[in-house]
GULO-683735 format. One line per field, with one value per residue: residue number from 1; chain; x, y, z of N, C-alpha, C in turn. Coordinates in nm, 2 decimals. Example, Ala and Ser with C-alpha at 12.3 -4.5 7.8 and 13.67 -1.06 7.14 Angstrom:
% residues 2
num (1/2)
cadena (A/A)
nxx (1.32/1.28)
nyy (-0.57/-0.22)
nzz (0.78/0.71)
caxx (1.23/1.37)
cayy (-0.45/-0.11)
cazz (0.78/0.71)
cxx (1.32/1.29)
cyy (-0.33/0.00)
czz (0.78/0.79)
This chain:
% residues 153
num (1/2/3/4/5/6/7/8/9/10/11/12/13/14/15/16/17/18/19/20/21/22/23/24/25/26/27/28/29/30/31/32/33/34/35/36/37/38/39/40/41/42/43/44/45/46/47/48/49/50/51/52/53/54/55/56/57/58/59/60/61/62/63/64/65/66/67/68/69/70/71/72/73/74/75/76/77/78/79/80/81/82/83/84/85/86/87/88/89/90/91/92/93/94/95/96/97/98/99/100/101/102/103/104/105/106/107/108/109/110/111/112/113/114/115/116/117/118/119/120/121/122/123/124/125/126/127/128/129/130/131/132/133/134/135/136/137/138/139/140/141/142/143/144/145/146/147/148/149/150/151/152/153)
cadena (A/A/A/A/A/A/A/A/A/A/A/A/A/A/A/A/A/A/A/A/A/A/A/A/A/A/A/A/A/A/A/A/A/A/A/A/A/A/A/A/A/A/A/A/A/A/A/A/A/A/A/A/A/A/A/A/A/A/A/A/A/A/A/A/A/A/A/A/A/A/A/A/A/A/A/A/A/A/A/A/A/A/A/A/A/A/A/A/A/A/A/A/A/A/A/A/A/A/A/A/A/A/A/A/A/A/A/A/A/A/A/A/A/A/A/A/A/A/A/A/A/A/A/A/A/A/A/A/A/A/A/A/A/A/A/A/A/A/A/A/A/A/A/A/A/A/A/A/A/A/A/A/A)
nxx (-1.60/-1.44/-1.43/-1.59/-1.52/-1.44/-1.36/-1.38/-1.14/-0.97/-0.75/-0.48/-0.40/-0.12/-0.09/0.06/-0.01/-0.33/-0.49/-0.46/-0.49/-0.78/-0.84/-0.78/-0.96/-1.20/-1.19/-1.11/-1.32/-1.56/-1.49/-1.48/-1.41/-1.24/-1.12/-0.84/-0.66/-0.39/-0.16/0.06/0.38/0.42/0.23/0.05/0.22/0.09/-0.17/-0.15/-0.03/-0.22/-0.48/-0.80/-0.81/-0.73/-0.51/-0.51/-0.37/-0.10/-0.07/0.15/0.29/0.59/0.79/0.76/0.74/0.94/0.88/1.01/0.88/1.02/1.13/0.90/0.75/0.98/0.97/0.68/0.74/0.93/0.73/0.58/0.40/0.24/0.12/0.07/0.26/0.25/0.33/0.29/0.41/0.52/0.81/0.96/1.17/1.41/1.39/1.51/1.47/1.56/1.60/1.29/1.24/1.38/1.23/1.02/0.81/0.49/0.52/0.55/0.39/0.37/0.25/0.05/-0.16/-0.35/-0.72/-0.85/-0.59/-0.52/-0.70/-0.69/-0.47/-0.43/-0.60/-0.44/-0.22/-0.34/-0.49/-0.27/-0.19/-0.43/-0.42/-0.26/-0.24/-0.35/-0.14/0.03/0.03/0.21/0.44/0.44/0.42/0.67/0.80/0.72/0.53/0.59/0.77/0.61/0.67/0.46/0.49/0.36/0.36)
nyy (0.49/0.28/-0.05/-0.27/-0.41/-0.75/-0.81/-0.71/-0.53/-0.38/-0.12/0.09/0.44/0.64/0.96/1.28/1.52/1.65/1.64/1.39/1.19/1.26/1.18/0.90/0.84/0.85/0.65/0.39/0.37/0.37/0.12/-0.02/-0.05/-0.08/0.22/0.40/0.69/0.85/1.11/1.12/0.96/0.91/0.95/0.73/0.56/0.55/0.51/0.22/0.06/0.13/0.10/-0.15/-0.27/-0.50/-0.46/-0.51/-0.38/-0.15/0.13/0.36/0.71/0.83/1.00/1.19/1.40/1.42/1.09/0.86/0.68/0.44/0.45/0.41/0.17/-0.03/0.04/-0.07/-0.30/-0.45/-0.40/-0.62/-0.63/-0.79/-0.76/-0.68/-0.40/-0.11/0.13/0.52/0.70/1.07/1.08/0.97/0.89/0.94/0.76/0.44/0.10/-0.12/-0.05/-0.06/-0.38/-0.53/-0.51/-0.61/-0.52/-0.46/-0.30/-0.03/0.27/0.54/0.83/1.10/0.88/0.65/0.57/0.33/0.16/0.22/0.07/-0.22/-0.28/-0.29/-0.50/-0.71/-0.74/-0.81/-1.09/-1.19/-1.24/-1.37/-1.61/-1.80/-2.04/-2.16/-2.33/-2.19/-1.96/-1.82/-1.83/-1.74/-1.47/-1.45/-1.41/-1.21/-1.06/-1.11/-0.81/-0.50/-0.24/0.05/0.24/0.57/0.60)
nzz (-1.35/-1.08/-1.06/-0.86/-0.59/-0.54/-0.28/-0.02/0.08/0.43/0.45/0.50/0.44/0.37/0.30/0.28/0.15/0.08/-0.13/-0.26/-0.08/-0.06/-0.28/-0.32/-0.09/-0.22/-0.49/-0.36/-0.17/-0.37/-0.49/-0.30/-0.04/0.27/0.40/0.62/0.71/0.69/0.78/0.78/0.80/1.12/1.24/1.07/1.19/1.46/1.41/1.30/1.55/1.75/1.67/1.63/1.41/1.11/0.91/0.59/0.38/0.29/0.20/0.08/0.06/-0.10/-0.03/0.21/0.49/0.80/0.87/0.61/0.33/0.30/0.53/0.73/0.56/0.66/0.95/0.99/0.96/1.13/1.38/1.33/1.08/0.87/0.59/0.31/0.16/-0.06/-0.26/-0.36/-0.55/-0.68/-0.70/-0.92/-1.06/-0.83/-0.60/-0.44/-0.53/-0.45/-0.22/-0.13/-0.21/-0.07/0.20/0.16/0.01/-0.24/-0.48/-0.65/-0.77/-1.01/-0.94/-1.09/-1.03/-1.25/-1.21/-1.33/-1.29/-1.09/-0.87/-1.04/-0.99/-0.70/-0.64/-0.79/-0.62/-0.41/-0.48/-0.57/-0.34/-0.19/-0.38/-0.28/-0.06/0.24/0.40/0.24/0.29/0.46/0.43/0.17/0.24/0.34/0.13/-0.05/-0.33/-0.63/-0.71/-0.84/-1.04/-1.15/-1.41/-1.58/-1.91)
caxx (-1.61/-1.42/-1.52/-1.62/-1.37/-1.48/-1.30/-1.35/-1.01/-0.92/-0.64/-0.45/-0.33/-0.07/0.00/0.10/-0.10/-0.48/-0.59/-0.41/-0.60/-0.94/-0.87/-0.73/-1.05/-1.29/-1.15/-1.11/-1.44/-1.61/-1.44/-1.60/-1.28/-1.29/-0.97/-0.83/-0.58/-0.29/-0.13/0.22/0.47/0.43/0.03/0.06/0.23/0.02/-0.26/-0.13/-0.04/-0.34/-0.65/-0.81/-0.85/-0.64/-0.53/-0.50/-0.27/-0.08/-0.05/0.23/0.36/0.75/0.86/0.69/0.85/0.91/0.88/0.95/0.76/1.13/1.12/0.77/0.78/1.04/0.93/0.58/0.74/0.95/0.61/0.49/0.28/0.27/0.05/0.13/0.27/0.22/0.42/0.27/0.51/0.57/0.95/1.01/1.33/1.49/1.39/1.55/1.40/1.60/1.58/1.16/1.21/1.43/1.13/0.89/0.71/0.45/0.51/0.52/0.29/0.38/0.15/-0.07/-0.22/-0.49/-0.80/-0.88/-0.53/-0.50/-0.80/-0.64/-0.35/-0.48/-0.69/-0.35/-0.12/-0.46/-0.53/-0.18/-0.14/-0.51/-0.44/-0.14/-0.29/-0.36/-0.04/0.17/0.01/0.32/0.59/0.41/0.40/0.80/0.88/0.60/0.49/0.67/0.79/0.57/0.65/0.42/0.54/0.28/0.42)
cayy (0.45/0.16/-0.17/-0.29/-0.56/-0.89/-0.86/-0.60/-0.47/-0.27/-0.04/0.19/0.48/0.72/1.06/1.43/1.57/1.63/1.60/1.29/1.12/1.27/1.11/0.75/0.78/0.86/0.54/0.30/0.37/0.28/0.00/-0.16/-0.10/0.07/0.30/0.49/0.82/0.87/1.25/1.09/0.82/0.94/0.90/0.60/0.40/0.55/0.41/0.09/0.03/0.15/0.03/-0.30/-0.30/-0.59/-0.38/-0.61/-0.34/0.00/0.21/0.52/0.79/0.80/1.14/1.23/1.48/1.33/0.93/0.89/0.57/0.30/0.41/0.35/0.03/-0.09/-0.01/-0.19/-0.50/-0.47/-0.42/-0.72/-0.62/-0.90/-0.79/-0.64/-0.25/-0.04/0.27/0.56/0.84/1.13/1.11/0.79/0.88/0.96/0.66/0.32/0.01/-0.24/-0.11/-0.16/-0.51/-0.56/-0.47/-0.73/-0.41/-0.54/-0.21/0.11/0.33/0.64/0.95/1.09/0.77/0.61/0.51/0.18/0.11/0.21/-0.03/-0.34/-0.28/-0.32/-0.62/-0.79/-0.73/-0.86/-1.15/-1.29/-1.30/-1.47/-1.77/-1.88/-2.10/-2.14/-2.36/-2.14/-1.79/-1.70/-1.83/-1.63/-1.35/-1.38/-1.38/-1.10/-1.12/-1.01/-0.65/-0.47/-0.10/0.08/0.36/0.64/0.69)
cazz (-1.21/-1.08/-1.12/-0.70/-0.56/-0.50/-0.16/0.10/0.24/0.53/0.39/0.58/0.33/0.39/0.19/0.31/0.02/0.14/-0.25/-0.30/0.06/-0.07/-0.40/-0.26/-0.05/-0.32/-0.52/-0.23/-0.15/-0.50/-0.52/-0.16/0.03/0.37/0.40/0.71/0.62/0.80/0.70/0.77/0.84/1.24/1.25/1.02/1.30/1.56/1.40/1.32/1.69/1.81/1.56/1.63/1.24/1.09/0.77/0.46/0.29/0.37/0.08/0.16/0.01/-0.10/0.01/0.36/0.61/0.95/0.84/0.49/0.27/0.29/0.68/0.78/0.62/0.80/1.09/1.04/0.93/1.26/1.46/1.24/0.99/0.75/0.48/0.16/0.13/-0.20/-0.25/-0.48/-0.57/-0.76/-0.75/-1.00/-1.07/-0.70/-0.45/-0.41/-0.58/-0.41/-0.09/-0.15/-0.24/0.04/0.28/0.07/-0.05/-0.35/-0.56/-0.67/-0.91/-1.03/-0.89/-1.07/-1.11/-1.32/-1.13/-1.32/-1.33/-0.93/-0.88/-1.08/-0.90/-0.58/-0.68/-0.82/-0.50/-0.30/-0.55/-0.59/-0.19/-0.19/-0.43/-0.19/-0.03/0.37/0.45/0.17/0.33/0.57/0.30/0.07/0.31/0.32/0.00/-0.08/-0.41/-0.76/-0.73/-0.94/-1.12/-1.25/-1.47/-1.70/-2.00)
cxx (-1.54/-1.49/-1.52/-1.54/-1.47/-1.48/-1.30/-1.18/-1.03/-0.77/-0.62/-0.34/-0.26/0.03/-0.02/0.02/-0.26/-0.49/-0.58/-0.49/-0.70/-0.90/-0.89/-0.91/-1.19/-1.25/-1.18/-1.30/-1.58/-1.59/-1.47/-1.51/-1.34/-1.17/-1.01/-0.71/-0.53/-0.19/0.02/0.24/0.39/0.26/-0.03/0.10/0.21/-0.11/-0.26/-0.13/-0.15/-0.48/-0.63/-0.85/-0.72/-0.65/-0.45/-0.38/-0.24/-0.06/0.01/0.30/0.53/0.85/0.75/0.79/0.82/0.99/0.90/0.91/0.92/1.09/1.00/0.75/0.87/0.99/0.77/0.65/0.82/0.85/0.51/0.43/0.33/0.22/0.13/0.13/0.27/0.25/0.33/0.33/0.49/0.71/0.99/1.17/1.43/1.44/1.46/1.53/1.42/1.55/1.43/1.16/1.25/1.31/0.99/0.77/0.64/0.50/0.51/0.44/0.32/0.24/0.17/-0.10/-0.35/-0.59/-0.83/-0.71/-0.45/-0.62/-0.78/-0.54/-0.35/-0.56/-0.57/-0.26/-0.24/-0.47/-0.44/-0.17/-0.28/-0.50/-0.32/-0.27/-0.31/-0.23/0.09/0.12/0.18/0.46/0.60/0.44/0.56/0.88/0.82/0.59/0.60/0.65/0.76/0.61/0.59/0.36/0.37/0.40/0.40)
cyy (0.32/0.05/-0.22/-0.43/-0.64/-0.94/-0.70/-0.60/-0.39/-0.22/0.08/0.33/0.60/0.85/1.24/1.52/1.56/1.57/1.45/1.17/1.16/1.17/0.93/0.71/0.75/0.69/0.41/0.29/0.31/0.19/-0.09/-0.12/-0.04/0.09/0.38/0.58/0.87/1.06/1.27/1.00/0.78/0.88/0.75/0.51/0.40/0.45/0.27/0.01/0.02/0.10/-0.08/-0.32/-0.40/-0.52/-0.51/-0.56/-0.20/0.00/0.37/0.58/0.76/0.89/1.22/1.29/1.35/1.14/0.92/0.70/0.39/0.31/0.36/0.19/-0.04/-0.11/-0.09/-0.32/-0.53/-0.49/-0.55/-0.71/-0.69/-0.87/-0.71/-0.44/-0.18/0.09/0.35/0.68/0.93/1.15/0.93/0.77/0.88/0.83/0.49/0.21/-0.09/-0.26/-0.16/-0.32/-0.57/-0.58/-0.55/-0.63/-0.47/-0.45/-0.12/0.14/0.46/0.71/1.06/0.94/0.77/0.54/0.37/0.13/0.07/0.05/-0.20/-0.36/-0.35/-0.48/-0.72/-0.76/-0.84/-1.03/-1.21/-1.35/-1.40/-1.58/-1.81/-1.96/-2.12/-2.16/-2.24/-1.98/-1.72/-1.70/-1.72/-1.46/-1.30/-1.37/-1.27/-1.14/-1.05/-0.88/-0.58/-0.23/-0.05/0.22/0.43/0.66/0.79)
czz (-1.20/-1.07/-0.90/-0.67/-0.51/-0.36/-0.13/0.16/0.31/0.47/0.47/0.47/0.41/0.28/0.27/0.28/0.08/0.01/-0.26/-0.19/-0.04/-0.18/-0.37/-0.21/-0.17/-0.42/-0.44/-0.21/-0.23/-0.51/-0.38/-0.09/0.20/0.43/0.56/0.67/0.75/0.70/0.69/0.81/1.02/1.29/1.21/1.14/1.42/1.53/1.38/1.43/1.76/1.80/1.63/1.50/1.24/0.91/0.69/0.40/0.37/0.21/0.12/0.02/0.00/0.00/0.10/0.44/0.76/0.88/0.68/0.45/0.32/0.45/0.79/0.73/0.68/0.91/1.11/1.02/1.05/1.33/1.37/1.17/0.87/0.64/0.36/0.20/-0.03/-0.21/-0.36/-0.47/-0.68/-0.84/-0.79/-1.07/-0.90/-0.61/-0.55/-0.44/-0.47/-0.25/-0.03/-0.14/-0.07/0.19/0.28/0.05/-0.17/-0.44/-0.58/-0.78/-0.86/-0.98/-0.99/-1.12/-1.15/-1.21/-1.15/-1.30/-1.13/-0.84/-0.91/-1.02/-0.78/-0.57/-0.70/-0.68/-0.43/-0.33/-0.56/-0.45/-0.14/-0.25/-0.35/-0.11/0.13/0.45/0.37/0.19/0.41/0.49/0.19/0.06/0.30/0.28/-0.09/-0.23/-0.54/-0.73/-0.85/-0.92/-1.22/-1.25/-1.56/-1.76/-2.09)
């Protein structure tokens, strides 16, 4: 079981995949979080717009019909969304790195992933953007944090 975060987030997660949502929530959930499950890019930035949630983190898929994972962030970070994104993919050879960074994405993790390792993950993206400090939050914010990959081998 994962280990329970120290810090409640709101996470807005987005994947195609029903299993891959049930699983996210099943995790998310152990760990204290409280997740909403978007089934695509399109829904994703319905809810964004729409929610009065102030989501901490998105967490999208790479390869989505309709919106895929580079173009949804974009367009939150157009519609402002300052917090941290987190990519998790199957295809680790086919997408883009740079254009991620470009976007101040925190990271990617290969799919299937590890649950403690999904867990620490999320805690480190969360944890580096928390020790910034109150004046060094929006600097922090846009320079996002070290671009993290992380590969199974």
């Amino acid at each position: 079981m994962p280990p329970r975060s120290s810090t409640r987030l709101n996470i807005l997660a987005v994947d195609d995949e029903a299993g891959t949502r049930a699983s996210l929530g099943i995790v998310l959930a152990l760990a204290g979080h409280h997740a909403i499950f978007a089934k695509d890019g399109d829904e994703a930035l319905e809810l964004f717009q729409n929610s009065n949630i102030a989501f901490d983190l998105i967490i999208t898929d790479h390869q989505m019909e309709r919106v895929s994972g580079p173009e949804l962030a974009r367009e939150l970070r157009e519609r402002g969304f300052a917090g941290e994104i987190a990519v998790l993919t199957a295809y680790a050879g086919t997408l883009d790195e740079q254009e991620y960074q470009k976007l101040n994405v925190a990271g990617i993790m290969q799919k299937p992933f590890d649950i403690a390792e999904l867990t620490q993950w999320i805690e480190c993206i969360h944890g580096c953007r928390e020790q910034a400090g109150e004046d060094e939050r929006a600097a922090a914010t846009a320079r996002g944090i070290q671009f993290c990959w992380l590969k199974h081998y």
